[in-house]
LUMLUMLUM-237951 format. One record per residue: x, y, z of N, C-alpha, C, O in turn; residue in one letter. Coordinates in pm, whole numbers, padded with zeros to 5 digits, always signed. Example, Ala and Ser with C-alpha at 12.3 -4.5 7.8 and 13.67 -1.06 7.14 Angstrom:
% LUMLUMLUM-237951
+01319-00569+00780+01230-00450+00780+01320-00330+00780+01424-00332+00846A +01285-00225+00708+01367-00106+00714+01290+00003+00787+01341+00114+00804S 
***
This chain:
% LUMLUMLUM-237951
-04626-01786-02120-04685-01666-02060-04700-01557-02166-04614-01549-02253X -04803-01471-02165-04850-01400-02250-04818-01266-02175-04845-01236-02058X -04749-01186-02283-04729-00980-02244-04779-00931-02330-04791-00964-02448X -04818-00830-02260-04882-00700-02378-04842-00557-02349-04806-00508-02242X -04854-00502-02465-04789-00368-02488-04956-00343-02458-05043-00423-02494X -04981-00222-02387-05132-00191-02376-05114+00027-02340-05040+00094-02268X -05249+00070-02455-05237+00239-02441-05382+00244-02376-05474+00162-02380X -05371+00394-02305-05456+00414-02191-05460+00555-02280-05379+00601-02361X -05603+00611-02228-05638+00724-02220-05737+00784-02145-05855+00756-02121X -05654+00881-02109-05773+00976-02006-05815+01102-02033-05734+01193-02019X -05917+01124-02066-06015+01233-02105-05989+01367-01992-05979+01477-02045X -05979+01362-01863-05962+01497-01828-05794+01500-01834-05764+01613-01797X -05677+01428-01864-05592+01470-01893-05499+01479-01988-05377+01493-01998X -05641+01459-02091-05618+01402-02222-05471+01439-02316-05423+01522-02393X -05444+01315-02247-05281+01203-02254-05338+01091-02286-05441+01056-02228X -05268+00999-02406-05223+00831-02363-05132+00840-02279-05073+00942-02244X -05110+00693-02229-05021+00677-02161-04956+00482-02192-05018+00384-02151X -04884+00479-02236-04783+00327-02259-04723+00258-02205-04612+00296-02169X -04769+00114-02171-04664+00076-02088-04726-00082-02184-04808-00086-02275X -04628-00229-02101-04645-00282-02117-04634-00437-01997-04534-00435-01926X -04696-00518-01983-04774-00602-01883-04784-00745-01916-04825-00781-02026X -04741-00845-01805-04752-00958-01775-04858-01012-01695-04859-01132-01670X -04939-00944-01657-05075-00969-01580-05176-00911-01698-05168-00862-01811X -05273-00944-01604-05403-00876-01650-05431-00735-01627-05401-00655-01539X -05509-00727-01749-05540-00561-01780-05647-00508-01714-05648-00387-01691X -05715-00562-01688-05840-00483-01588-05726-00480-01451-05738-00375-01388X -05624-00570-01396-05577-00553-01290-05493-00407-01281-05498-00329-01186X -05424-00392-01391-05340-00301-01408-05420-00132-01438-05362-00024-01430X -05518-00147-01461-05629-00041-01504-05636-00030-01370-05609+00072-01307X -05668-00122-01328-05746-00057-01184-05667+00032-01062-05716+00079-00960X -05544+00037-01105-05355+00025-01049-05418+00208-01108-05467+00301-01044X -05386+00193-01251-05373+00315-01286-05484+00408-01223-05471+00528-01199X -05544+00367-01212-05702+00456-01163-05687+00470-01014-05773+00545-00967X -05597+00417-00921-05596+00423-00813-05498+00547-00774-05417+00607-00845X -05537+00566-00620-05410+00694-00550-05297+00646-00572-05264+00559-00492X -05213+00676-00666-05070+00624-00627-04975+00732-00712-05008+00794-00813X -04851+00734-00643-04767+00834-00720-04720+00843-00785-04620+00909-00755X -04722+00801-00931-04699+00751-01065-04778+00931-01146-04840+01021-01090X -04738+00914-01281-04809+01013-01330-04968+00985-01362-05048+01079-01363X -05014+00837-01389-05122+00790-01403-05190+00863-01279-05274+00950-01302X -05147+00823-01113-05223+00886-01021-05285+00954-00984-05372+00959-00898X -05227+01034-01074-05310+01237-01068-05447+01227-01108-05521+01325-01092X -05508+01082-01178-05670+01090-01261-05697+00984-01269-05616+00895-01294X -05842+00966-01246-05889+00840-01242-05993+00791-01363-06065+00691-01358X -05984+00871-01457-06078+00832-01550-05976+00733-01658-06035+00698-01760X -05868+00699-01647-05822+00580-01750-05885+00488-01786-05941+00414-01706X -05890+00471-01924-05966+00341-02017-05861+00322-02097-05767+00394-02129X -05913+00148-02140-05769+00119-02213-05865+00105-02343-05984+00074-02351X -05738+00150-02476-05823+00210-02561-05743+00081-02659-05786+00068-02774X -05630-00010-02612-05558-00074-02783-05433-00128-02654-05376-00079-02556X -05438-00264-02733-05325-00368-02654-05263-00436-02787-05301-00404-02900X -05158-00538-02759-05102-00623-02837-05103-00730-02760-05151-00713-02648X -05042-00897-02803-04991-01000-02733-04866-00970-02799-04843-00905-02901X -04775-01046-02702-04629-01108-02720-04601-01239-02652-04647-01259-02540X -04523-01334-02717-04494-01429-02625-04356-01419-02498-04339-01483-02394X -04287-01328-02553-04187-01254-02437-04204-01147-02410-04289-01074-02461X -04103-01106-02297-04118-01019-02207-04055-00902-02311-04097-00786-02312X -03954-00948-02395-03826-00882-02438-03915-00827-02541-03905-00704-02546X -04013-00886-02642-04124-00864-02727-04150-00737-02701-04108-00633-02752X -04218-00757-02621-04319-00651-02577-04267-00515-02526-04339-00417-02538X -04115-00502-02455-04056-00428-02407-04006-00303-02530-04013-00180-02541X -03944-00440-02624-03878-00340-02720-04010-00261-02789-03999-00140-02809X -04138-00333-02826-04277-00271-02897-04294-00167-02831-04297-00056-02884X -04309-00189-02680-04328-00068-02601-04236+00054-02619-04284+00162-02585X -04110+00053-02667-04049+00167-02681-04043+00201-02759-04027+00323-02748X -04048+00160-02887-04099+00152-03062-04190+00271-03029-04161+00388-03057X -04317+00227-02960-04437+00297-02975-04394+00475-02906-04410+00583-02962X -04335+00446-02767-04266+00576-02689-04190+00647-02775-04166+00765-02746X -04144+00598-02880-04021+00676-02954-04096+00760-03108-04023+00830-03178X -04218+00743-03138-04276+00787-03209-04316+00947-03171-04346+01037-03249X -04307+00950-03047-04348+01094-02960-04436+01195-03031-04430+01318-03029X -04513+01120-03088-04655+01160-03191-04774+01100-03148-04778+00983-03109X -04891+01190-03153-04999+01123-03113-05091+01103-03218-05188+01028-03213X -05045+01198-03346-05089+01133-03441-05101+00993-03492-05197+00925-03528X -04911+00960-03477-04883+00819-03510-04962+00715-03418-04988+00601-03455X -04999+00769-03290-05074+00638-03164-05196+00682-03201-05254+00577-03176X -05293+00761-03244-05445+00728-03245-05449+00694-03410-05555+00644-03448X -05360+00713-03499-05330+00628-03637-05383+00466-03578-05488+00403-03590X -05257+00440-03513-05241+00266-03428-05350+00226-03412-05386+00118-03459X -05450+00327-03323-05530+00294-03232-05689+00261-03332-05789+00190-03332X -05631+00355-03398-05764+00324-03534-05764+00223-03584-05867+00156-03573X -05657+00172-03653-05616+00065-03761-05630-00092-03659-05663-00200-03709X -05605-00077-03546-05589-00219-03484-05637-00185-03356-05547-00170-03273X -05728-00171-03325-05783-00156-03210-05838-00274-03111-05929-00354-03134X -05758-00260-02999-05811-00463-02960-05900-00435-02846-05883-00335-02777X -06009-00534-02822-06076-00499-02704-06049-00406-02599-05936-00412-02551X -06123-00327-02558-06083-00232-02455-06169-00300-02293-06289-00305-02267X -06062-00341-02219-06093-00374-02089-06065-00512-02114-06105-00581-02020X -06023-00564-02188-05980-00742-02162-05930-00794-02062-05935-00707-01975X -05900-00855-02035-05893-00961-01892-05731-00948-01901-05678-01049-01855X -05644-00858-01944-05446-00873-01889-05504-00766-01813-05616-00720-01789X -05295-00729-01766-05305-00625-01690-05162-00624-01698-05103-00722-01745X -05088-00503-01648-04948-00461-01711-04864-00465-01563-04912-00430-01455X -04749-00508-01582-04611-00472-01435-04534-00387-01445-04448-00362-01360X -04549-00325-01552-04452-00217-01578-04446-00079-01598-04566-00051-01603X -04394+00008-01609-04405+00161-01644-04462+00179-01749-04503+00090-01824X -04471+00293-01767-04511+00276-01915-04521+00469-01896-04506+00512-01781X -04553+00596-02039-04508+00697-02038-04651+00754-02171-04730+00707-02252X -04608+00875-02119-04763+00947-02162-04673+01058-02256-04553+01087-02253X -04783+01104-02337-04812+01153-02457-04842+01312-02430-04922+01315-02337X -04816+01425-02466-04912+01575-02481-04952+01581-02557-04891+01557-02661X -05096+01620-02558-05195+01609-02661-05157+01699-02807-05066+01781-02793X -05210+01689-02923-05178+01745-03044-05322+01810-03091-05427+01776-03035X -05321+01880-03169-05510+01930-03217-05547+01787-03299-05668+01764-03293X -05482+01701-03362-05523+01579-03445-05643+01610-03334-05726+01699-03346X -05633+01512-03216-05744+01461-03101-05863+01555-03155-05979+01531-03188X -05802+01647-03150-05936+01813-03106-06045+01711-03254-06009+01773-03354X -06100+01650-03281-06186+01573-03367-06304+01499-03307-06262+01403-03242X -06417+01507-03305-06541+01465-03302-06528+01343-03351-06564+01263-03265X -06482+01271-03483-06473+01125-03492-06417+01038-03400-06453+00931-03349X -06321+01108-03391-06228+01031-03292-06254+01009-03149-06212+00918-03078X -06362+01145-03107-06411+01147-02955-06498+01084-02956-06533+01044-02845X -06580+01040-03076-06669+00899-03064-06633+00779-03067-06705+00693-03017X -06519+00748-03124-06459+00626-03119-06427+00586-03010-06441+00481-02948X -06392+00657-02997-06351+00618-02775-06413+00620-02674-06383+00597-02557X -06597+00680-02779-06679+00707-02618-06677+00819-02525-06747+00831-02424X -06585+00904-02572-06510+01019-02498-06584+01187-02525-06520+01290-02545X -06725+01174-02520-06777+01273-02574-06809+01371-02382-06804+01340-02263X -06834+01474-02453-06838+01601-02375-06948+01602-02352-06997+01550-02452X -07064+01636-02258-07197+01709-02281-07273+01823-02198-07274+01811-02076X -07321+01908-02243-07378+02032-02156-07518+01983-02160-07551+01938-02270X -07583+01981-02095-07673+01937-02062-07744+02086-01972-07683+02182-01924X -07917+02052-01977-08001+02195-01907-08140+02064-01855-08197+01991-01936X -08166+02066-01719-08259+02014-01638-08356+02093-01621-08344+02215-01634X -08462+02037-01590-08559+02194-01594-08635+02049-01474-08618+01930-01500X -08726+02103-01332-08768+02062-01239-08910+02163-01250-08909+02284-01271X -09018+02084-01232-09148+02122-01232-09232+02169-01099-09332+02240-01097X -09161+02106-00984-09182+02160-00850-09071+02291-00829-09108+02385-00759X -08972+02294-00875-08843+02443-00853-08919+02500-00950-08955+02610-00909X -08958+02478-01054-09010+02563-01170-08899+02640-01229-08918+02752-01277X -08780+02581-01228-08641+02617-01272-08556+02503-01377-08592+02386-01389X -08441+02561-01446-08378+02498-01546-08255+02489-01422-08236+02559-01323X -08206+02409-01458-08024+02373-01397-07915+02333-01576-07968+02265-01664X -07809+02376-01587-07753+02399-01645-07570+02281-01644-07488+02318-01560X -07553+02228-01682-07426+02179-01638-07334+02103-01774-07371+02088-01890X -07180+02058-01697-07159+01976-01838-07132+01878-01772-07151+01895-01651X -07074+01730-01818-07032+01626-01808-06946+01562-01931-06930+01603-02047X -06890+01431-01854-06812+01341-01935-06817+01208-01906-06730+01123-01922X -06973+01195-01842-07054+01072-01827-07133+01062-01888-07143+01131-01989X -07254+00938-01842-07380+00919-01840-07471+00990-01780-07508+00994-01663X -07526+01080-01936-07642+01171-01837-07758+01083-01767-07846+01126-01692X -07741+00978-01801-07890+00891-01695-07811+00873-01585-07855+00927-01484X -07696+00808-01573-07641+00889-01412-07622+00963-01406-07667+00968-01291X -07589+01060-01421-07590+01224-01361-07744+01247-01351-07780+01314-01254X -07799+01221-01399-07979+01300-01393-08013+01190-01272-08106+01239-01207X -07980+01076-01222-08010+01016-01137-07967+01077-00965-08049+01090-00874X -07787+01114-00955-07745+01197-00890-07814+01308-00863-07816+01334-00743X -07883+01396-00944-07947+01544-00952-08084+01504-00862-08122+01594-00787X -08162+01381-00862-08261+01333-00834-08225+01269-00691-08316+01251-00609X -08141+01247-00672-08154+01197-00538-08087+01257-00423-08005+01344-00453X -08103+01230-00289-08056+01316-00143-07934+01384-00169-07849+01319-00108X -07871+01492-00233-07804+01564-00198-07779+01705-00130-07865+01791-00109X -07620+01713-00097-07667+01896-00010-07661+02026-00164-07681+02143-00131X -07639+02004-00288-07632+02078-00410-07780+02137-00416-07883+02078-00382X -07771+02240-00457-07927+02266-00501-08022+02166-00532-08115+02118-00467X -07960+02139-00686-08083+02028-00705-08139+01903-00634-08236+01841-00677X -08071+01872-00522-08106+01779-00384-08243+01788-00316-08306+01702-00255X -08280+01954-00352-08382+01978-00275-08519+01945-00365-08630+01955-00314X -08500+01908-00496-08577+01865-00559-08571+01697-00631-08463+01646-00658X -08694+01632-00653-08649+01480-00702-08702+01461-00856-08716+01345-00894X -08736+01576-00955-08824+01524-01007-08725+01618-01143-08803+01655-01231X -08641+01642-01160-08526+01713-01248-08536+01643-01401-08450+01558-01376X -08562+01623-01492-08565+01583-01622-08470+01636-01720-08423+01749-01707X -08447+01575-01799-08338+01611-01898-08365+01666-01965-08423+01586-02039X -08378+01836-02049-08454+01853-02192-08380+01926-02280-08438+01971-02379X -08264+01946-02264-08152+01957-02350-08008+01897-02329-07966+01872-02216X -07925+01874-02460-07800+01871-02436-07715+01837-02547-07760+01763-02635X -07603+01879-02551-07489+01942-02680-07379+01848-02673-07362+01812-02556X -07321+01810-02732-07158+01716-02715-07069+01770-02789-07077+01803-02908X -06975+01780-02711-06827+01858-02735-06706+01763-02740-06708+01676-02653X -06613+01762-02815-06474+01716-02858-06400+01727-02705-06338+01627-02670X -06402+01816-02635-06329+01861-02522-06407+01902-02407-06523+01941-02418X -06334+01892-02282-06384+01957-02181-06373+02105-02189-06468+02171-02146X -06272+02165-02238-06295+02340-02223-06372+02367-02299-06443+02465-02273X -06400+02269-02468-06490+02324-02498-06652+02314-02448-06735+02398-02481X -06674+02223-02383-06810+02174-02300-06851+02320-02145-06952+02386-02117X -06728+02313-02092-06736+02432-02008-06726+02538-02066-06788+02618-01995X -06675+02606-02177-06711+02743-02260-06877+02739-02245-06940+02816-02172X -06933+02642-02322-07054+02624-02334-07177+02675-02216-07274+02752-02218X -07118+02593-02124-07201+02612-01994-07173+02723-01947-07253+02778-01871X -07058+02780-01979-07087+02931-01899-07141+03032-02010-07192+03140-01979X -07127+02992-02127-07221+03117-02233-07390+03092-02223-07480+03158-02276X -07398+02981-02140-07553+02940-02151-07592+03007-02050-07701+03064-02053X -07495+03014-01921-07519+03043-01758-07572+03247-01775-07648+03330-01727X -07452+03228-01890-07437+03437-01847-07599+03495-01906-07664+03592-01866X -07628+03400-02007-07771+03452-02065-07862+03486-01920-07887+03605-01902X -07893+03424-01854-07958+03456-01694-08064+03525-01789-08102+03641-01778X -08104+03437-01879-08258+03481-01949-08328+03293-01977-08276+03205-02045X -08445+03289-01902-08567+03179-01890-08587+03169-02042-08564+03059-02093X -08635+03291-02138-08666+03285-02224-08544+03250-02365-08568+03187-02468X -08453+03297-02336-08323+03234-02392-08285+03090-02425-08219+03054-02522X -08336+03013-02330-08306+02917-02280-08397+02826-02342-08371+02752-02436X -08512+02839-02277-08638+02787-02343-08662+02784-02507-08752+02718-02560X -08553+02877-02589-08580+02904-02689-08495+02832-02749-08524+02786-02860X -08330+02796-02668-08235+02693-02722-08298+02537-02735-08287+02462-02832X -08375+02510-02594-08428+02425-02594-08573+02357-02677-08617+02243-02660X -08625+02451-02758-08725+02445-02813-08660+02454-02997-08734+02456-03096X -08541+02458-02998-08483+02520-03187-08425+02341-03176-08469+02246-03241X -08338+02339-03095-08269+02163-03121-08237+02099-02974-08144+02105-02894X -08356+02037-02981-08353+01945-02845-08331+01847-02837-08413+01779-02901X -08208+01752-02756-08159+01636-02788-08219+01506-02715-08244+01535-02597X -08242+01415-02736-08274+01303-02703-08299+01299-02540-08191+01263-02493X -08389+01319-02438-08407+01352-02309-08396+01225-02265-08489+01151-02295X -08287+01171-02189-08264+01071-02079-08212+00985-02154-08254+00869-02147X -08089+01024-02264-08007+00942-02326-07913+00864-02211-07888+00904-02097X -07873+00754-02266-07777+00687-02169-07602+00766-02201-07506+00720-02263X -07622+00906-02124-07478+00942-02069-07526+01000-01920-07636+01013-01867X -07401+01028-01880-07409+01131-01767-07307+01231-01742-07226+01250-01833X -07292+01313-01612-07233+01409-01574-07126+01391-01475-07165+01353-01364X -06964+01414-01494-06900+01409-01383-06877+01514-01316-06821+01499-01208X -06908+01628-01352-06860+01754-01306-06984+01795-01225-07094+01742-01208X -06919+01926-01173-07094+02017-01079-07129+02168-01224-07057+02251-01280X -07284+02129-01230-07313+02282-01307-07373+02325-01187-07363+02276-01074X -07455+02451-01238-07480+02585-01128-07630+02648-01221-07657+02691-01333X -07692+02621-01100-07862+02682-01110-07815+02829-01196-07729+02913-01169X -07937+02818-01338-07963+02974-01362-08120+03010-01318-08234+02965-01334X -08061+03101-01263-08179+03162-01183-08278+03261-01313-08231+03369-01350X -08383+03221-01358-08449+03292-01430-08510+03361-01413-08546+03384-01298X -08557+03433-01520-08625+03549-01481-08764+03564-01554-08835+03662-01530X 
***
């Protein structure tokens, strides 16, 4: 039987988190991502970012605390760089496992690409509203611009035809929401139009939006 020491990370509570597992890892991911009262519970965006094998239980137990006892997150996204094993493989973990407080190392743009873990503010502009919409995410803006486009009760619900024509990527969520609200307070059309016209990013890239932005009403 095969164990693994396996690290998780979650972007809105940006923590790893360690444990280690005798099942499968998509099973145990899916554990963590679920309601349950564990510290994992509180968030559902966990991805597994770096595993090991062991052929014992005892292996993997002692690795697992090796890694807990480093109480550096330098030393785990070091790890996570140097040996990085498929993320989402077919184990899954039975055991506890213990999370990390973030350090500024993370606060890095390389590193938030390595993981996929990018930020984005994003500005919609709709040709029937004849308005921009403004927001951030820590998805796929082609889903989120899909969401914006279809039956909802949010503003942009009332329109289907919302296009993507700007958007910025950030290391962090506060820094992605700073963003969106220095874009929001301008409550200038021409402001806007002018960000969007100096460096305009790739319209209907494959990310999207998990969060809600908020109509600027122009003028």
């Amino acid at each position: 039987m095969i164990f693994y020491v396996y690290i998780l990370y979650s972007v809105d509570a940006n923590k790893y988190y360690v444990g280690y597992t005798g099942d499968k890892l998509s099973t145990r991911l899916q554990k963590h991502n679920s309601n349950h009262k564990g510290f994992t519970g509180k968030y559902i965006d966990w991805i597994l970012v770096y595993s090991e094998e062991f052929e014992t239980k005892s292996g993997a137990m002692s690795r697992e605390r090796q890694i807990k006892s480093w109480k550096s997150r330098k030393e785990i996204e070091k790890l996570i760089a140097t040996k990085l094993s498929s993320a989402g493989s077919e184990h899954s973990d039975t055991s506890e496992g213990h999370w990390f407080e973030p350090s500024s190392s993370h606060r890095n743009l390389a590193i938030a690409r390595f993981f996929c873990m990018i930020l984005y503010v994003y500005i919609l502009y709709s040709v029937d509203a004849n308005k921009y919409y403004v927001g951030y995410t820590g998805d796929k803006l082609s889903t989120r611009l899909q969401k914006h486009n279809s039956n909802h009760k949010g503003f942009t619900g009332k329109y289907i035809d919302w296009i993507l024509v700007y958007s910025e990527e950030f290391e962090t969520k506060s820094g992605a929401m700073s963003r969106e609200r220095q874009i929001k307070s301008w409550k200038s059309r021409k402001e806007i139009e002018k960000l969007i016209a100096t460096k305009l990013s790739s319209a209907g890239s494959e990310h999207s939006d998990t969060s809600e932005g908020s109509l600027v009403r122009t003028q």
